[in-house]
N, C-alpha and C positions, 0 to 999 in steps of 0.2 A: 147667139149674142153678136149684136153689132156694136162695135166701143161708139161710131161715131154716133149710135143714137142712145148712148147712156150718160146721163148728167156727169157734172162736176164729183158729187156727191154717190151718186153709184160708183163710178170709177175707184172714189178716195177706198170705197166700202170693199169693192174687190180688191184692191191693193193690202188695205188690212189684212185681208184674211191670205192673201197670197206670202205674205211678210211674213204674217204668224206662222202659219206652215212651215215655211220654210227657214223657221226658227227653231222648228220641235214643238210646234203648239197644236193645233188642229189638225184631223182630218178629214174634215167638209172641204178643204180647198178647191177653188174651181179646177176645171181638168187643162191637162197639157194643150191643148188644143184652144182652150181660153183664154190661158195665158200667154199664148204665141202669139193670138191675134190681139189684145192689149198690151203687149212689148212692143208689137210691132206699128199699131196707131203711133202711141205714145212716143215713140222713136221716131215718128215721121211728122207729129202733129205736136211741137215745142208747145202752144198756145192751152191745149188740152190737156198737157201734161201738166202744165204750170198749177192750171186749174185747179187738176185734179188734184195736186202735193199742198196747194193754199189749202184744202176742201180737207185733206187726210191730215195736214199739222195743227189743222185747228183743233183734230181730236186727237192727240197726241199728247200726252209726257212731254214737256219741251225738254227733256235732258235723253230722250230720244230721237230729236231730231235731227241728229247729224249724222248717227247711225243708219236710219232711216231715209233719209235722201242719198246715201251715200249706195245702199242698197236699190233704191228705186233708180239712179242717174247711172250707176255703173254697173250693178248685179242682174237688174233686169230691162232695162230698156238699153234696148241695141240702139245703134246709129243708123236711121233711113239710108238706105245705100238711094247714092247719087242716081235723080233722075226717076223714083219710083214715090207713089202715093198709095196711100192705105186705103 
């Protein structure tokens, strides 16, 4: 899996199931190794994450949406360390 060649909408779809997971929900979850390399886009590619969070709230519970960003902006998306691209 490459993040930069998965839509908006794929992204949102991994993020679900990453979230659920690691809520006590599923486990189909994609592998560690998955989710490093979409932390790590995402952490580096502000534009894509946006994206992807507009693409994932729109199928959301809006009374999970703060839980949910809060998880995706601070739980799993690291900070691009200075100077490095995904």
């Amino acid at each position: 899996m490459r993040p930069a060649d998965l839509t908006s909408i794929e992204i949102a779809d991994l993020l679900s199931q990453m979230y659920t997971a690691d809520h006590g929900g599923q486990d189909d979850a994609p592998s560690p190794q998955q989710r490093t390399e979409l932390a790590d886009y995402l952490g580096c590619h502000e534009e894509a994450r946006a994206s992807a969070w507009e693409a994932w709230a729109a199928e959301l519970n809006p009374a999970d949406w703060d839980a949910a960003e809060y998880w995706l902006d601070v739980e799993f998306v690291e900070p691009c360390p200075e100077g490095q691209t995904v």
